[in-house]
N, C-alpha and C positions, 0 to 999 in steps of 0.2 A: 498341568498343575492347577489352571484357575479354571479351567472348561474354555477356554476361549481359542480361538484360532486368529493369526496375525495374516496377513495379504489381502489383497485386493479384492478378490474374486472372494473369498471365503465371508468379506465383507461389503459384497457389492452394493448391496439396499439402502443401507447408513450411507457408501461413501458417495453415490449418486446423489440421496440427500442432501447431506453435506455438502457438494456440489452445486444445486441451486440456489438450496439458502443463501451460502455465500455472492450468488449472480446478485440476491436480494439486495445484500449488503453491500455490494460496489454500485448498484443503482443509486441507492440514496445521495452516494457521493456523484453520480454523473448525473443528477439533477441541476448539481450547482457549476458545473463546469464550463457550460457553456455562455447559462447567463446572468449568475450572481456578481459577477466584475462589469458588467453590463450596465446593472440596477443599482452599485453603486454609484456611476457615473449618472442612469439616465433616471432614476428614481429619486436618488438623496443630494446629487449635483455635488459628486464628491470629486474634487479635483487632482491630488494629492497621491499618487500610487502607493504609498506608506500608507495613507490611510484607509485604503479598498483593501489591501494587502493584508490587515489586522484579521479578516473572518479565517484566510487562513494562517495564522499565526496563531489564533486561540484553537481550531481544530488541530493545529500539529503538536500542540504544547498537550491538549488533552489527552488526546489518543496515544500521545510519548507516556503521558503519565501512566494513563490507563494501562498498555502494555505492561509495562513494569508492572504494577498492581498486579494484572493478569497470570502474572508469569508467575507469581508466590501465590497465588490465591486457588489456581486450578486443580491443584492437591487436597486442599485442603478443604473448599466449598463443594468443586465438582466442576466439571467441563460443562454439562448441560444448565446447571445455574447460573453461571454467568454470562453464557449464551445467551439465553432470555431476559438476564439482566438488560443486555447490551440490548436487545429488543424494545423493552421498556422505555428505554432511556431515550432510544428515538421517536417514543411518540410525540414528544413536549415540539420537532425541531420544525415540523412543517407548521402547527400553528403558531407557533413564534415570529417565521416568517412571514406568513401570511398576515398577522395582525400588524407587524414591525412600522413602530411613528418614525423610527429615526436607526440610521446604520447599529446604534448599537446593539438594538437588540438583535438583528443578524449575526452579530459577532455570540451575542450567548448563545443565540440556536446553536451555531457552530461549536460553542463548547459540548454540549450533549450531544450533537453530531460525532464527534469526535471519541467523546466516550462511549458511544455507541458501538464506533468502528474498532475500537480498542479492544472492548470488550469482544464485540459478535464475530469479528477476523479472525482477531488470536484464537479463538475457542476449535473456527473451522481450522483453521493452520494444524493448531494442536490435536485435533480432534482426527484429522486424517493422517498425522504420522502416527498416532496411536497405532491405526487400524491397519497401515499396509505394513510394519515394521521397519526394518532397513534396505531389506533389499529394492524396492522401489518407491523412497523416499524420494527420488528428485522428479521422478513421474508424478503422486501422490500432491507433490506440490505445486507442479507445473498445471494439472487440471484444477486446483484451489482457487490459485491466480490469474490461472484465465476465465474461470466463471464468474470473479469477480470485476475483469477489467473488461470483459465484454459486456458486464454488466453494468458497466461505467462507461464504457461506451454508448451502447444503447439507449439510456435514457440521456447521453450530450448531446448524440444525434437529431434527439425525436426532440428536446426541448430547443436547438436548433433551428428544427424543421416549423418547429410550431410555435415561434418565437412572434413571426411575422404580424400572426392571424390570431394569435391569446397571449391575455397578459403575463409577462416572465413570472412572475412573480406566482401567480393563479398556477402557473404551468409547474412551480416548486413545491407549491404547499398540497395541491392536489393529488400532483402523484408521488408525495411524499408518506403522503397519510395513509394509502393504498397498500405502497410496499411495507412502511412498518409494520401495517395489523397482518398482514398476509404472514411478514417472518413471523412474527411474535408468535402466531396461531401454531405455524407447522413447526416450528422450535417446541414449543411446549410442549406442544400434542405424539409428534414425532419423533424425536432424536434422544438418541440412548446415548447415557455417560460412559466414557472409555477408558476411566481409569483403569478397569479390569485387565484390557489391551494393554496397558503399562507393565502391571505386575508381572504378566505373559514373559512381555522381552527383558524385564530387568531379572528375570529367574535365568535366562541366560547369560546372565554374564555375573553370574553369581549367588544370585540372588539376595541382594544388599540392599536394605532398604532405606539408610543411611543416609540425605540426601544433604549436598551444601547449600551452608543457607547463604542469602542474599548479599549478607558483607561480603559474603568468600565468591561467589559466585560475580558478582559486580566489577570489583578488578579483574577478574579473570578474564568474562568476556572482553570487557572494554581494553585492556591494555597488555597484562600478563600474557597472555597466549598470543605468538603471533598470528597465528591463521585467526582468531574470531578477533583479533584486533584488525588486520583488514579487512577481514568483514565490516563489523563496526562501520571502521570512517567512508568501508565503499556506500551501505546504506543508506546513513547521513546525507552523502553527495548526491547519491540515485534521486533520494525526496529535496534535497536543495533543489535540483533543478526541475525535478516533478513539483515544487511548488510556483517556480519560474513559469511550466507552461501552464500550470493551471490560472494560475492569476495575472499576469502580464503578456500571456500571447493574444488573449483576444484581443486585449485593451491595444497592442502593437498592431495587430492586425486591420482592427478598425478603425484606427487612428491613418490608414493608408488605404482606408475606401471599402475595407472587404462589406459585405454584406450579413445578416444576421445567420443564412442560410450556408456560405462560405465558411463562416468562422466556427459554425456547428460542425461542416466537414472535417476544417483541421483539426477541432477539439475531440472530434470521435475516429481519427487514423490512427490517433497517436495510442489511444489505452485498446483500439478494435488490432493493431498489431501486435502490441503489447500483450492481450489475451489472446489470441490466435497461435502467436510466438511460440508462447509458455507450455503448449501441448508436446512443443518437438524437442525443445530446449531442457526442459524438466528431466526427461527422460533421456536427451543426449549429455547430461551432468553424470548421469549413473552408468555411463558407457565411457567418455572419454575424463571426467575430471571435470572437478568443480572450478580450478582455476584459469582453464585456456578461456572457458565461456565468460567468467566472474569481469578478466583482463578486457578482454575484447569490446566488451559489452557496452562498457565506462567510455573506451575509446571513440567506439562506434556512435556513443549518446552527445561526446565532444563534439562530434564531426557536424552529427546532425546540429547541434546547436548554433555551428559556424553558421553552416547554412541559412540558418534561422534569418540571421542578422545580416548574411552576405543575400540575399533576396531582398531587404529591404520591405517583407512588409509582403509582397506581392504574394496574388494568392499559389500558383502552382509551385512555386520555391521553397513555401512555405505548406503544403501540404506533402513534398519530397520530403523535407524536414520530418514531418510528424511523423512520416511512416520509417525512416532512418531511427528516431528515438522511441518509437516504439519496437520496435527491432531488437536497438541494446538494451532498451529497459529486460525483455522477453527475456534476453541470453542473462542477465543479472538477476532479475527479482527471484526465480522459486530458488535459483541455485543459489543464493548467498543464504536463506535458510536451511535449505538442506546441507551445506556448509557447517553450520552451525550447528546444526540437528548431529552431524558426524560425529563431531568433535568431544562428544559430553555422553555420559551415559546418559537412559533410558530416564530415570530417577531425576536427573537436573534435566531433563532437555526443556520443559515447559519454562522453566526458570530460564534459561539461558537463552529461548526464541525470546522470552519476553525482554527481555534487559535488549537483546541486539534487537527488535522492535521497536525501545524506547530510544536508541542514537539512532535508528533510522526515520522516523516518527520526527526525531527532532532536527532534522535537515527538514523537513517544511517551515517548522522558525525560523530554524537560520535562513533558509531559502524565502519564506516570505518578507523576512526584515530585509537581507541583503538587496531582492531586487527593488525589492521598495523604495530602500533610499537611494541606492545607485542609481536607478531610474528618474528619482525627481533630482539628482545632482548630473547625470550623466547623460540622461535618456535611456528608451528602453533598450538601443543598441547595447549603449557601453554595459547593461544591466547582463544583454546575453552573453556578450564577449567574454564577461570576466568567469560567468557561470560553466561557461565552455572551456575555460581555462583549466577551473577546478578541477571536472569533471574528467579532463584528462590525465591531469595527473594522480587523482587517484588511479585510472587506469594504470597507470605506472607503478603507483603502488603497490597494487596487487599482482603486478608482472616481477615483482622485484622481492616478495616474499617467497620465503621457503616455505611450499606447501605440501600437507600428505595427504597424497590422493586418494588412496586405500580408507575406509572405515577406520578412523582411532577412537580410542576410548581413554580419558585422561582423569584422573580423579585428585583431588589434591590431597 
């Protein structure tokens, strides 16, 4: 009907693409992973884990926004527009840090950081279920998510590694400036809009072009359906505690001796298993069910977090840890979208990753605020203990929904 062909292979060039740019995109954020809770403490003499904890609480708050945005906008702008949008946005964030007199302005980098990640994520997200259609959405997204978290691996590693020997800070702004003009370049120059791919799969199933808007779409995801309402709060909890290790493990860490080179380890097992994971996982979603991996997953990320706090700090305890939550993270992340992606026609599905993006997006607020303060009332234990609490019982949650395994399609 539109000239266009749906699958993988029929689109392999685009979703290869799409593939690396995304590695782009998760770089920019493993820049800061390993040593921006660092240069709060060793740069601005910030004492306060509530107060380090803010850069990311403005990136979770943005990129929550952004998503939402995203998810109404990508119909009606274009998938490749705001992809480059999100490009753009990131040039402002490594000179911001670079120049920065005082923590605040870190925190605003991290706001355009954020809507960066908002914008450029969603776009690849949406951008490759377009092209492989449903029958290998949970594959499609498992390779998304791992080019992005090995790409956030990679650059916590190397900024880590060379923590020692160059300024942290030097080491953010330089290879920040690097990655964004590289996306921005092959974003524009390269990547074809896939709306087309839309039109394609919503002629199958009727061809209705009809779509819910925002009001009706918002309860739906969030609360009305059960299945994207576990999704929803599993989300949420996934970035509560992905905001736990990003901003409180080092600081736990090195507060019990690790070293600059150690704590670059932990910080890059955890998102290098996580993208690794997501190759096997993605694709074992669209074979056994999206809910035994979604359940498990939440569990398996409790377990590891015990551990976190049951090692005290030490380094191999805590690197068993990282590779345990990066594990469950793996068995969770692409399959709570593809989840999602099931559940909704063709026509809302940009809208509906975007909204269940925005509750998950915002479990890094929560997850930054909560360890924050629990941390300076409790310490950073009692900060993980309680985070590993949660994290569990969402697991339970989603073990306790009636879910349909099968491809539905629900329209209100």
């Amino acid at each position: 009907m539109t000239g266009v062909q749906l699958g993988l292979r029929a689109n392999a060039g685009q979703f290869a693409l799409l593939v690396g740019i995304n590695a782009l995109v998760g770089a920019m954020v493993g820049l800061e992973r390993t040593v921006l809770p660092l240069i709060g403490e060793q740069d601005f003499g910030l004492t306060s884990k509530t107060a380090i904890l803010t850069f990311i609480v403005a990136f979770g708050l943005t990129k929550a926004l952004t998503n939402l945005a995203a998810g109404t906008l990508a119909d009606r702008v274009g998938r490749k527009r705001l992809l480059v949008l999100g490009w753009l946005l990131a040039l402002p964030v490594p000179l911001l840090i670079g120049i920065a007199p005082g923590w605040w302005l870190i925190v605003v980098a991290n706001l355009f950081l954020g809507a960066c990640q908002g914008l450029a994520w969603s776009m690849t997200v949406v951008m490759k279920i377009d092209l492989v259609g449903p029958k290998r959405r949970g594959l499609a997204l498992g390779f998304n998510e791992s080019a992005g978290y090995l790409g956030v691996a990679t650059a916590a590693f190397l900024t880590g590694l060379l923590a020692a020997s160059v300024a942290p800070r030097t080491l953010v702004w330089v290879g920040g400036a690097a990655i964004a003009l590289v996306g921005l370049v092959v974003s524009a120059a390269f990547v074809r809009d896939t709306r087309a791919h839309v039109t394609a799969e919503q002629w199958d199933h009727g061809g209705r072009t009809h779509k819910i808007s925002l009001r009706e779409a918002f309860p739906l995801v969030t609360y009305r359906d059960p299945v994207l309402r576990a999704c929803s709060q599993a989300g949420l909890v996934n970035n509560l505690n992905d905001a736990l290790a990003w901003g409180l493990a080092p600081l736990y860490l090195a507060a019990d001796g690790a070293s600059a080179s150690q704590i670059g380890a932990v910080a890059a097992a955890y998102p290098a298993v996580w993208g690794l994971g997501q190759l096997g996982t993605g694709w074992l979603s669209d074979n056994v069910g999206r809910k035994p991996l979604i359940a498990l997953g939440m569990l398996v990320q409790g377990t590891a977090l015990a551990l976190l706090v049951g090692g005290g700090g030490a380094f191999v305890p805590s690197l068993v840890a990282a590779i345990l939550l990066g594990a469950g993270t793996a068995m969770v992340y692409p399959t709570l979208i593809a989840a999602v992606s099931d559940a909704v026609e063709p026509r809302d599905r940009a809208q509906a990753v975007g909204i269940y993006r925005f509750w998950r997006d915002m479990g890094l607020v929560v997850g930054g605020l909560t360890a924050g303060i629990v941390a300076d009332v409790a310490g950073d234990g009692g900060a993980i203990v309680l985070v590993a609490a949660l994290t569990a019982a969402s697991g339970v949650w989603v073990a306790r929904t009636r879910w349909y395994e099968s491809v539905t399609v629900r329209s209100t």
